[in-house]
ChimeraX commands (.cxc) that place a marker at each C-alpha (Angstrom):
marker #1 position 304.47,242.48,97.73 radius 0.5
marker #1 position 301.95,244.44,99.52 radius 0.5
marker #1 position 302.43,245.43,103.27 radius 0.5
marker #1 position 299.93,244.64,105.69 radius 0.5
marker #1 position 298.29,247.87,107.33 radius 0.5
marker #1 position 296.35,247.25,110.17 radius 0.5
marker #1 position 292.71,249.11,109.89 radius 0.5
marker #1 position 291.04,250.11,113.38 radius 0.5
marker #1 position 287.73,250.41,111.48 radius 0.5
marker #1 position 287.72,246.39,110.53 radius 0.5
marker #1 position 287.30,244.13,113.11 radius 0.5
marker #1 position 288.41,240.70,112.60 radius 0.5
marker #1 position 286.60,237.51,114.45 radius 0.5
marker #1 position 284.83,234.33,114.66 radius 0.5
marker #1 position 281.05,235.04,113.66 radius 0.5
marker #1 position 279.12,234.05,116.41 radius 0.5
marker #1 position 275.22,234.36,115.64 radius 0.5
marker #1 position 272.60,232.97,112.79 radius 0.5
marker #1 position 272.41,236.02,111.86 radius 0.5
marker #1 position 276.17,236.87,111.44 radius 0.5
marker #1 position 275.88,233.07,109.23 radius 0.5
marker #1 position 273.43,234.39,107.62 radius 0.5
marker #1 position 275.40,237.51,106.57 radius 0.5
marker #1 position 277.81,235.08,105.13 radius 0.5
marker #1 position 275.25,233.17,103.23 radius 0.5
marker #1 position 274.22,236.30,101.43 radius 0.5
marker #1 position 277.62,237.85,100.75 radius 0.5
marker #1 position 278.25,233.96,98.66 radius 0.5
marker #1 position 275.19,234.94,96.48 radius 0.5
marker #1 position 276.79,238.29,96.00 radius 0.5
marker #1 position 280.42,237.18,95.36 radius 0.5
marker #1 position 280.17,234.23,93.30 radius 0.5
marker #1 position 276.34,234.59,91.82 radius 0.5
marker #1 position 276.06,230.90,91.90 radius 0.5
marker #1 position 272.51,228.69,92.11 radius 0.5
marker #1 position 271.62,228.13,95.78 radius 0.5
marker #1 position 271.90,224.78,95.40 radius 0.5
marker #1 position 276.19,225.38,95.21 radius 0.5
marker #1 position 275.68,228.08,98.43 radius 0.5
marker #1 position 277.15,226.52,101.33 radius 0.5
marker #1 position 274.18,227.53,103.81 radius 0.5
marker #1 position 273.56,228.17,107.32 radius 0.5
marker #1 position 273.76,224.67,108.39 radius 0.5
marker #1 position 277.17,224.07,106.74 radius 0.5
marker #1 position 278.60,226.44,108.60 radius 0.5
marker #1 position 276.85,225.39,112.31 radius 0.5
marker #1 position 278.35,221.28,111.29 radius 0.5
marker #1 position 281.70,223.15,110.28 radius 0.5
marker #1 position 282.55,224.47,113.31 radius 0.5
marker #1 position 281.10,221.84,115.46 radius 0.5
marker #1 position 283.69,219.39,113.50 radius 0.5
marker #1 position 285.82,221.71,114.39 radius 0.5
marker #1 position 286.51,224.05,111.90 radius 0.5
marker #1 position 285.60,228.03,111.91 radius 0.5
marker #1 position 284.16,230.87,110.06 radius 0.5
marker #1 position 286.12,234.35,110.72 radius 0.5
marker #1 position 284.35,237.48,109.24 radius 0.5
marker #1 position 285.70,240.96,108.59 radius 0.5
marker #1 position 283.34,243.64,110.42 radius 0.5
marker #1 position 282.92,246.93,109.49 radius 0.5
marker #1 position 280.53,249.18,110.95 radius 0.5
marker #1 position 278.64,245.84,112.10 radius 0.5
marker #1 position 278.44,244.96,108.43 radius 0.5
marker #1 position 280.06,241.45,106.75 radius 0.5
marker #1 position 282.52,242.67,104.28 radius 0.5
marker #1 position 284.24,239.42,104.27 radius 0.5
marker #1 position 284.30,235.62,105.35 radius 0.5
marker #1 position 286.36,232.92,105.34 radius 0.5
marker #1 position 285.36,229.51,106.33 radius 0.5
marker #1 position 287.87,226.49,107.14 radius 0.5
marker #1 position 286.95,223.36,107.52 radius 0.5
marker #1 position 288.70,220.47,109.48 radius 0.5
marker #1 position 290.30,217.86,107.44 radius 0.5
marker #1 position 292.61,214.36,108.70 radius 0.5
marker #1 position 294.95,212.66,107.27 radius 0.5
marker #1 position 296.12,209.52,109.64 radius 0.5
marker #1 position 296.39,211.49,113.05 radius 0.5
marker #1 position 297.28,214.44,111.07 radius 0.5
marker #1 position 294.73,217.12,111.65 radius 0.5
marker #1 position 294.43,220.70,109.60 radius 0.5
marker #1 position 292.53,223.34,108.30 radius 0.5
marker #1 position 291.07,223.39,104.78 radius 0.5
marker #1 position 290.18,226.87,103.64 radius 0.5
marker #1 position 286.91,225.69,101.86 radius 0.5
marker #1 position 286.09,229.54,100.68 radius 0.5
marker #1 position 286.95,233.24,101.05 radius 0.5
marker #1 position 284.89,235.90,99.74 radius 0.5
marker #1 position 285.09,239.64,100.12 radius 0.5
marker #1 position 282.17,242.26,99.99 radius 0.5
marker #1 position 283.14,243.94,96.10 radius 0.5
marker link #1:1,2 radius 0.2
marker link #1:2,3 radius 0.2
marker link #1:3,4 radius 0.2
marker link #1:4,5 radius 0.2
marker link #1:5,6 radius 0.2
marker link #1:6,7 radius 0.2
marker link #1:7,8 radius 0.2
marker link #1:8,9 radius 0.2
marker link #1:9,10 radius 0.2
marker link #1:10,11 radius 0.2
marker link #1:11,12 radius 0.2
marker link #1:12,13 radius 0.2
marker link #1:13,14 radius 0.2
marker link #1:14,15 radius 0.2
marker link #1:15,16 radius 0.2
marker link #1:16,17 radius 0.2
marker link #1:17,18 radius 0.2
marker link #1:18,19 radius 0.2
marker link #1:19,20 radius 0.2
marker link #1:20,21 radius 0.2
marker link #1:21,22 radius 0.2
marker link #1:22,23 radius 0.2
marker link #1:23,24 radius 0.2
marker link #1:24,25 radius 0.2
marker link #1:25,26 radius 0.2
marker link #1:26,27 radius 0.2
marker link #1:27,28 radius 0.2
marker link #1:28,29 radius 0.2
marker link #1:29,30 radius 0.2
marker link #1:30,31 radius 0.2
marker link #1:31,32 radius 0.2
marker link #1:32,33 radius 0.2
marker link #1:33,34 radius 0.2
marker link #1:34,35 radius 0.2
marker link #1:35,36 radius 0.2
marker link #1:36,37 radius 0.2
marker link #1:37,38 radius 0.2
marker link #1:38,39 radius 0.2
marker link #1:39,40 radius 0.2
marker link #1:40,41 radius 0.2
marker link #1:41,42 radius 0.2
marker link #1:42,43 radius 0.2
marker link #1:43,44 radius 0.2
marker link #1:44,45 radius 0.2
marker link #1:45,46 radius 0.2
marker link #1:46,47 radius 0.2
marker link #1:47,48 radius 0.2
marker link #1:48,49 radius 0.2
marker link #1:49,50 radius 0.2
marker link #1:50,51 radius 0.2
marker link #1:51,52 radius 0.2
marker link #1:52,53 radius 0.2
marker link #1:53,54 radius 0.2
marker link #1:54,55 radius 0.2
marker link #1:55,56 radius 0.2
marker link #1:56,57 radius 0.2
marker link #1:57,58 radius 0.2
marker link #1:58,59 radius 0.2
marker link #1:59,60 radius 0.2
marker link #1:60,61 radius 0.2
marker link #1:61,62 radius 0.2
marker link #1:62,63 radius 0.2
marker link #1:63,64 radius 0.2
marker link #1:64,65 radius 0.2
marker link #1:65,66 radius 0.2
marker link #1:66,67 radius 0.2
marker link #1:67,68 radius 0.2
marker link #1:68,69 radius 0.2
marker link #1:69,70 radius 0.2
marker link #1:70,71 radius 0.2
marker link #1:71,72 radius 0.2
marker link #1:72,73 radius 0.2
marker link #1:73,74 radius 0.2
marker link #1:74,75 radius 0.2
marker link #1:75,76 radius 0.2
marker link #1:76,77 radius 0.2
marker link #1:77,78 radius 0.2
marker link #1:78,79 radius 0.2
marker link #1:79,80 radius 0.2
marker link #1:80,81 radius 0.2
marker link #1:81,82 radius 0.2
marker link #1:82,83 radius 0.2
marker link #1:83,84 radius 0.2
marker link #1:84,85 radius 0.2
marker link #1:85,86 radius 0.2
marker link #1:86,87 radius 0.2
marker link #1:87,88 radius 0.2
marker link #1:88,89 radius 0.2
marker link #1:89,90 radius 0.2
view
């Protein structure tokens, strides 16, 4: 098992503009080349986190080289986090 080395040059943190969404929108298309109609778009991600859920991107240099977006799930008066996707800048 692999040991995790902490980069200074990655920053790590809850995307926080359109934009930034946007970014994560585009890196889909580029990870998993799917149709748009099986993208999870901009306005996934807004309802997401205002259910309660997040998207956390890996910055470098500004740049998206990674995303991962949870969404909120229940069972009962159980509450968790479903990580819906990851993807990572190839």
């Amino acid at each position: 098992m692999k040991e995790f080395v902490e980069n200074p040059e990655i920053e790590i943190r809850e995307v926080a503009s359109i934009e930034e969404l946007q970014s994560c929108v585009e890196l889909q298309r580029k990870v998993f080349g799917l149709p748009d109609i099986e993208i999870s778009p901009v306005r996934h991600l807004i309802v997401t986190k205002s259910a309660g859920g997040f998207t956390l991107a890996a910055f470098h240099e500004d740049k998206i080289i990674g995303f991962v977006l949870s969404v909120p799930m229940f069972k009962g008066e159980q509450r968790a986090l479903y990580s819906h996707m990851t993807a990572v800048d190839p």
